[in-house]
C-alpha positions in Angstrom: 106.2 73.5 98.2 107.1 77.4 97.9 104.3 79.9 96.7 106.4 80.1 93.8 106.0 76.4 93.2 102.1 76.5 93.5 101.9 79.6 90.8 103.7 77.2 88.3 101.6 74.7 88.8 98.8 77.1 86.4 96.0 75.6 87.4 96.4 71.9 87.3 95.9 69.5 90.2 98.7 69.7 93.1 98.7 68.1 96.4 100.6 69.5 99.9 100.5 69.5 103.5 100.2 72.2 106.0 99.4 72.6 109.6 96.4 74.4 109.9 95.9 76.9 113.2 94.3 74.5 115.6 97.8 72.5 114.9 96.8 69.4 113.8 98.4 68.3 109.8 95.8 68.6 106.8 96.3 67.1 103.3 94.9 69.0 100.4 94.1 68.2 96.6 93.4 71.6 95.1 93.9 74.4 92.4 94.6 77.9 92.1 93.1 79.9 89.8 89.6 78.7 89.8 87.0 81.5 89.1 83.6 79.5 89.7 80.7 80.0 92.6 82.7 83.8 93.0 80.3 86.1 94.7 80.3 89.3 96.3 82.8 91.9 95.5 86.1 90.0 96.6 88.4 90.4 99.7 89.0 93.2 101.5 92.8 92.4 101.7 95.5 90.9 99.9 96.3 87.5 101.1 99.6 87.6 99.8 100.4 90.7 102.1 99.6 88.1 105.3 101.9 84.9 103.8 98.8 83.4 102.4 97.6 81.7 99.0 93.7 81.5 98.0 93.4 77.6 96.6 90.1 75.9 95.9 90.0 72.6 97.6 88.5 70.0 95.2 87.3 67.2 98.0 85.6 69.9 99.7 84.5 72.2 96.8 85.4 75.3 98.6 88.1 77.7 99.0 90.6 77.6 101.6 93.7 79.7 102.3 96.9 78.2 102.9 99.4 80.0 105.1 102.4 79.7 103.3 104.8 79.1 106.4 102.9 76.3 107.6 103.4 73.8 104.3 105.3 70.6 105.7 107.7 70.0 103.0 
């Protein structure tokens, strides 16, 4: 699954694989674009910039970031 392939998805359910950076595989169930439990004043960078995508795992009720060269297609 591209990055572009995960912006189409606009906000509905989507599932994937990546390998996360202690190397081991990790299955998530999440969305983009969800706005709730947002505190503070945001990032100081731009995850894009670094090959990665903000998602909001919904097993785990938090947000993650995906590193976009690490999805297992």
């Amino acid at each position: 699954m591209t990055r572009e392939q995960i912006m189409q998805t606009g906000g509905k359910f989507f599932s994937l694989t990546f390998i996360k950076k202690d190397g081991t595989a990790r299955k998530i169930t999440a969305r983009i674009g969800v706005r709730k439990n947002i505190k503070g004043v945001g990032l100081s960078f731009n995850p894009s910039d670094h090959g990665l995508i903000v998602v909001y795992d919904i097993h785990k009720r938090a947000y993650r970031m995906i590193n976009l060269n690490t999805i297992v297609i």
